[in-house]
C-alpha positions, 0 to 999 in steps of 0.5 A: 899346365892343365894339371896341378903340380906339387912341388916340395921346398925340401925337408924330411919332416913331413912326409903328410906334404906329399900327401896331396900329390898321392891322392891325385895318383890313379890306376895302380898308385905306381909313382916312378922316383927319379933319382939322379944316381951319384953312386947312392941313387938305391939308398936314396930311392929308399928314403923317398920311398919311405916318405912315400909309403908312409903318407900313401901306404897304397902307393908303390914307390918304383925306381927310376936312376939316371946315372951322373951324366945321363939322360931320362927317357920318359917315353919308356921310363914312365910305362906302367907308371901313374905318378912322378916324382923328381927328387932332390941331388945336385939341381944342375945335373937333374936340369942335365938328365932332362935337358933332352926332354924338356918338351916331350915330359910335360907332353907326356904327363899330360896325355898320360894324366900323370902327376908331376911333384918336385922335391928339390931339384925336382921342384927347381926344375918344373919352371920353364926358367929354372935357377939351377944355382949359383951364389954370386952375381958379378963376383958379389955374394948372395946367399951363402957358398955351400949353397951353390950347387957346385955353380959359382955365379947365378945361373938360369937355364930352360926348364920344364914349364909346368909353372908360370914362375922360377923356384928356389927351394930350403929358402929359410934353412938356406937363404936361398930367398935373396938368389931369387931376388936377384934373378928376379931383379936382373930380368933373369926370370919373369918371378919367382917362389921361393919354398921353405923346407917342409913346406907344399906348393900346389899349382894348377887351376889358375892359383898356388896353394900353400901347405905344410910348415913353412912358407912360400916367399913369392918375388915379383919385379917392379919399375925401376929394377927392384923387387917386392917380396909377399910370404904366404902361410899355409892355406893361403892361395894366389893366382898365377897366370 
């Protein structure tokens, strides 16, 4: 966690959100965009791309499609490439492609001095204990089914560990604030952000920086089994662990 991480809470509003990742980028500016390819993956490379260029125009988006049930390879994958970013789909099945990797990616970035961003799925899967989903906790509802990323009930599995804390993303346009609650409170995860469509969280250097429209909703437990929620406005800061 030496670099910082940018991670993106959904939305195509604002593509001024990836702006500060853009700028950590160097060499060539090349930013691989993995896409979980459902059948759509050059179609939504192309949308990614245009945000991209749109709030880069020096930088060269490139495609990088996993197919449904594949596995990223970052050894080759990222030659030639200067930044990555993880983009949006079914949060389980990126958590799937990058299940072979979860130690070797952050290893690589980190030699490479590439930038991480998360859009998503992307962002949910940079913690070290990633919620993948899920819209019940023992049968009880959370936040609303559509939200479940094709999950029942609530599940945490080992993620990336480029951040300190679990995250949830769309958390006012989805109400996936009270999923976190509820993995923060069951001990699931040590705690949580959860990012508002549109909205920028920038961590590194011992803090976390909120930009973009929205908010961040940090969950933090507390004795006996509860939970306090803090929502942080841009350009508000916290430190992280």
């Amino acid at each position: 966690m030496g670099s910082r991480t940018f991670l993106i809470g959904g939305g195509w509003d604002r593509a001024e959100v990836y702006e500060p990742f853009l700028r950590e980028v160097r060499g060539e500016r090349r930013v691989g965009c993995l896409i979980l390819d459902e059948g759509d993956g050059a179609a939504q490379f192309e949308r990614y791309a245009a945000a991209l260029r749109k709030a880069g125009p020096s930088c060269t988006p490139v495609p990088l499609l996993v197919p449904l049930g594949g596995r990223f390879e970052p050894e080759t994958a990222l030659d030639g490439i200067d930044g990555l970013l993880v983009c949006g789909g079914l949060t389980p099945a990126y958590q799937e492609a990058l299940a072979g990797c979860l130690e070797r990616l952050p290893r690589l970035l980190a030699e490479r001095e590439v930038p991480y961003a998360g859009f998503s799925a992307g962002a949910a899967v940079a913690a070290r204990r990633a919620v993948v989903g899920g819209w019940l906790v023992d049968g009880v509802p959370v936040c609303p089914e559509e939200t479940g990323e094709d999950l029942s009930e609530v599940e945490v599995r080992a993620g990336l560990g480029l951040v300190p804390f679990a995250v949830d993303v769309h958390a006012a346009q989805w109400g996936t604030l009270a999923r976190l609650v509820a993995a923060v409170g069951r001990g699931d995860v040590p705690y949580g952000v959860a990012v508002d469509e549109n909205t920028l969280l920038v961590v590194g250097d011992g803090e976390a920086r909120v930009a973009g429209a929205g908010r961040a909703h940090v969950v933090r437990p507390q004795p006996p089994g509860t939970v306090t929620v803090r929502s942080y406005t841009p350009g508000e800061r916290w430190p992280t662990p």
